[in-house]
C-alpha positions as CSV (number, residue, x, y, z in Angstrom):
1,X,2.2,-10.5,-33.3
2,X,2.6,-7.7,-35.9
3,X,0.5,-4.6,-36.3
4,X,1.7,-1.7,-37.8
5,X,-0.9,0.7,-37.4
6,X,-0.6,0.8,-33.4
7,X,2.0,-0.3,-30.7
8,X,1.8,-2.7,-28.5
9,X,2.6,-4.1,-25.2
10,X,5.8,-6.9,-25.0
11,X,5.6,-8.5,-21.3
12,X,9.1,-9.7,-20.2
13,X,8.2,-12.0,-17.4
14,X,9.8,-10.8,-13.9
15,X,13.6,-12.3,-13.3
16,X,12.0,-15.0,-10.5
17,X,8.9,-16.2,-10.4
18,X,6.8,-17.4,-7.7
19,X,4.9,-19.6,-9.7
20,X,1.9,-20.6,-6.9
21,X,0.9,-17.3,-7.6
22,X,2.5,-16.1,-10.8
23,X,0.2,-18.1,-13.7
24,X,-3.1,-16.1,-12.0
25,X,-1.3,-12.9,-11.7
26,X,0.0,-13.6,-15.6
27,X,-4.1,-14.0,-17.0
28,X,-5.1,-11.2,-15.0
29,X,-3.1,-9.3,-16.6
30,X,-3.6,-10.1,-20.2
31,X,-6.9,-9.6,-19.4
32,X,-6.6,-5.8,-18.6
33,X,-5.5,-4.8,-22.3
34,X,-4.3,-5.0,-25.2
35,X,-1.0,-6.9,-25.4
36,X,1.2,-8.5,-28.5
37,X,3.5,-11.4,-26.9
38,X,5.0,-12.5,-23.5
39,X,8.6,-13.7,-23.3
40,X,9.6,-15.9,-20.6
41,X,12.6,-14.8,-19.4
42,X,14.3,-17.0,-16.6
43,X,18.3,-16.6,-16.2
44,X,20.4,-18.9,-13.7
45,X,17.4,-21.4,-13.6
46,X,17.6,-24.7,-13.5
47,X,16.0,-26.0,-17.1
48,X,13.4,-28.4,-15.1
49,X,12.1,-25.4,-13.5
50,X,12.3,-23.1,-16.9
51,X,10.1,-25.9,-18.9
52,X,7.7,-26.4,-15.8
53,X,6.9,-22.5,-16.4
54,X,6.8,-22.9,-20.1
55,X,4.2,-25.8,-19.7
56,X,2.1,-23.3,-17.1
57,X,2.4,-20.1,-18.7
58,X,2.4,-20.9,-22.3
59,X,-1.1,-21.6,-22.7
60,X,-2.7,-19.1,-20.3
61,X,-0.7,-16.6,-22.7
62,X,-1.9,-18.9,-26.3
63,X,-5.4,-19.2,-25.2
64,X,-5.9,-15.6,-25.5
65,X,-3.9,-15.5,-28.6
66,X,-0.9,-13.6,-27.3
67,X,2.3,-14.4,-28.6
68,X,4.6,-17.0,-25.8
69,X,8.6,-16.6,-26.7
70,X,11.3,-18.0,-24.8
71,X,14.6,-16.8,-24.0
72,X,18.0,-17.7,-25.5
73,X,16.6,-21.5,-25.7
74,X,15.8,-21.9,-29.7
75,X,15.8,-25.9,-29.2
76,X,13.5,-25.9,-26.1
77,X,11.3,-23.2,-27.3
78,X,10.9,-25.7,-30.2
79,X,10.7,-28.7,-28.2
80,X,8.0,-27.3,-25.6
81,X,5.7,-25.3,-28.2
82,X,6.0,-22.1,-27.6
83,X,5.7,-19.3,-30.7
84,X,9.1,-18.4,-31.1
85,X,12.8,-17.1,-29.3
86,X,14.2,-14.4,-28.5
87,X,18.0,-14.2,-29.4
88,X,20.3,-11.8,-28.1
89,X,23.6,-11.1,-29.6
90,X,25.8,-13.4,-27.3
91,X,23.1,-16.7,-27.5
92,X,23.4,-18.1,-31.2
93,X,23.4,-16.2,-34.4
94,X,20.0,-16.0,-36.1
95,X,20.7,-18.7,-38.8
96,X,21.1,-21.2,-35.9
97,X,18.3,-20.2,-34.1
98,X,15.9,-20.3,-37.7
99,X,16.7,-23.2,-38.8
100,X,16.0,-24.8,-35.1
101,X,12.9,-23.6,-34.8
102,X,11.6,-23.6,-38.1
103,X,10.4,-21.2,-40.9
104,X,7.3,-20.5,-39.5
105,X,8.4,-19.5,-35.8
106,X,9.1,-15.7,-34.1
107,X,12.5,-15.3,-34.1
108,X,13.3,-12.0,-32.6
109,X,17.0,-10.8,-32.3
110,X,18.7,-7.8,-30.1
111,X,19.6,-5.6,-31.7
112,X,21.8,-2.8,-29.1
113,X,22.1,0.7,-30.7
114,X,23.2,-0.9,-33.7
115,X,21.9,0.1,-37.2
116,X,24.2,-2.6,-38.9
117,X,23.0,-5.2,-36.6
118,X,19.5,-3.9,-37.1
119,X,20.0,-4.1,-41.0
120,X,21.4,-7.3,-41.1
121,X,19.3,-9.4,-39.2
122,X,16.4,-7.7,-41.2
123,X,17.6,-9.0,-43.9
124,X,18.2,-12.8,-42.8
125,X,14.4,-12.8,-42.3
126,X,14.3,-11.7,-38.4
127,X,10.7,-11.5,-37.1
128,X,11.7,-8.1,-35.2
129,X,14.9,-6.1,-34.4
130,X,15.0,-5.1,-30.2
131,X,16.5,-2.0,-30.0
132,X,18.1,-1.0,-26.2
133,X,18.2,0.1,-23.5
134,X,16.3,3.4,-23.9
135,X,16.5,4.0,-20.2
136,X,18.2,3.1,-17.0
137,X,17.2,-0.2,-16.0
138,X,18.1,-2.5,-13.1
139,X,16.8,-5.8,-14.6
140,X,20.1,-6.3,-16.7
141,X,23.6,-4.0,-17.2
142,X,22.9,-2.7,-20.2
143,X,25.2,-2.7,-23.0
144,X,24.4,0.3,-25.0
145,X,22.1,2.5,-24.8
146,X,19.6,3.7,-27.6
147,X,18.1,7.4,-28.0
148,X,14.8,6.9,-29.8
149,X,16.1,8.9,-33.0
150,X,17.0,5.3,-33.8
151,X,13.2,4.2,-34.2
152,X,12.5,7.4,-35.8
153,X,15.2,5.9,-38.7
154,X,13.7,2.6,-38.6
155,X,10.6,3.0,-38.9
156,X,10.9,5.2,-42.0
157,X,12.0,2.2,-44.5
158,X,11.7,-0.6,-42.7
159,X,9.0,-2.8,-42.6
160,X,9.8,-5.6,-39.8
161,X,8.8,-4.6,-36.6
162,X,11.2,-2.8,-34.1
163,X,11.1,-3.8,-30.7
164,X,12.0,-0.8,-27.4
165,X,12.9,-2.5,-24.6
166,X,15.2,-1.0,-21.5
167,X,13.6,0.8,-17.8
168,X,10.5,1.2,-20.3
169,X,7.5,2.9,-17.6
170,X,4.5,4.6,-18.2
171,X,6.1,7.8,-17.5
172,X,8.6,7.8,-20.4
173,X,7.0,5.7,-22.9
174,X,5.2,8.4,-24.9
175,X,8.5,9.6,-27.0
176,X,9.0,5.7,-27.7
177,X,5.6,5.3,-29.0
178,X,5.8,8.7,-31.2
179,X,9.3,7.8,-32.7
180,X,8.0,4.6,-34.6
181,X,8.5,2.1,-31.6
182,X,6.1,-1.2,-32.7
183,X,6.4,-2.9,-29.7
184,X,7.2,-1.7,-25.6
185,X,9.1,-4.4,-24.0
186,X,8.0,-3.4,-20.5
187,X,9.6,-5.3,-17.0
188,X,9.4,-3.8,-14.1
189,X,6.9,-0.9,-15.5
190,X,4.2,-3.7,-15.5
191,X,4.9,-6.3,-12.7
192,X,6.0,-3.9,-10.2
193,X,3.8,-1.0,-11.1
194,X,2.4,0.5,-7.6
195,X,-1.2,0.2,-8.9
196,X,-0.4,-3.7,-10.2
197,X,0.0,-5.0,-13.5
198,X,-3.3,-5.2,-14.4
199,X,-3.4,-1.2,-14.0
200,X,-0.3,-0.6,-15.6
201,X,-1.2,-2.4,-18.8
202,X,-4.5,-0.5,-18.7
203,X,-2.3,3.0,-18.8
204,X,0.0,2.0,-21.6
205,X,-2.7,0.8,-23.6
206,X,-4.4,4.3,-23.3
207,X,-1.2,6.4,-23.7
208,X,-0.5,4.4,-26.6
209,X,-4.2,5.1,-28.1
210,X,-3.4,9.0,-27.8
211,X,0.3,8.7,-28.9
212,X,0.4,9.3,-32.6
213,X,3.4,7.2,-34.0
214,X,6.0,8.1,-36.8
């Protein structure tokens, strides 16, 4: 999922999902642009329902050979295929979540605001830091929040990719995208855009393509 030379989209699936419609909704939009991985993201669900949407969504995201990552679940993002977890700072420690899933797995890790945090899980091997949240968003309370001087300091000597996630639109995106940002891990700026998903990827991608990056 790594490029260095542009940034790309990170799709956080919506908090519920109504998953008659959902799966055509999903391949519509990664059809509309250029996009690097899509986590599934399902809290207070029961796990039955969480690995019936892994066993929907994961390959209409593989087949077009975009990144699928799970949520806080190392073990059932191993067990049910998908390309990797994402771990946040509460879920497991990013040893534990390595070895479970194996050397060759994304394992991405949030990060906060935190340099140290940042730096150390770069150094464990973490596939990418997730920096947060840059914005006001009403998906999750946020537990710091990041000013994008951080990216600017990342991006000069380090080389795994940093993530931008946090009430991430296509109105504010641009001084993400110019301070080093590798990846826009975008919510409610895709699904509930007022033009649809499939437009709102579209606009990123070409804000992105004008946006020169750190």
């Amino acid at each position: 999922m790594t490029d260095f030379n542009r940034a790309q989209l990170y799709l956080i699936t919506p908090p519920k999902l109504d998953m008659t419609r959902f799966p055509d909704i999903l391949g519509r939009t990664l059809d509309a642009g250029r996009i690097g991985c899509v986590q599934l993201r399902l809290k207070d669900t029961p796990e039955d329902d969480i690995r019936r949407a892994i066993d929907t969504l994961r390959p209409i995201t593989q087949d077009r050979g975009v990144a699928f990552l799970l949520n806080d679940d190392p073990a059932m993002a191993a067990e049910t295929g998908c390309d990797g977890v994402h771990v946040g700072q509460e879920d497991m420690i990013y040893r534990d979540a390595r070895e479970i899933v194996g050397p060759d797995a994304i394992v991405g890790v949030t990060c906060h605001d935190s340099r140290h945090l940042a730096m150390e899980a770069a150094e464990q091997g973490a596939s990418y830091v997730a920096f947060g949240a840059f914005y006001p968003t009403g998906t999750k309370d946020a537990k710091a929040h990041s000013d994008p001087e951080i990216l600017n300091w990342w991006s000069e000597d380090m080389v795994v990719p940093a993530v931008a996630i946090g009430g991430i639109t296509v109105d504010n995106c641009t001084p993400l995208i110019a301070a080093g940002a590798d990846f826009l891990a975008v919510i409610a700026g895709i699904w509930d855009y007022e033009e649809g998903p499939e437009k709102a990827v579209s606009v990123f991608n070409t804000i992105i393509s004008q946006t020169p990056r750190a």
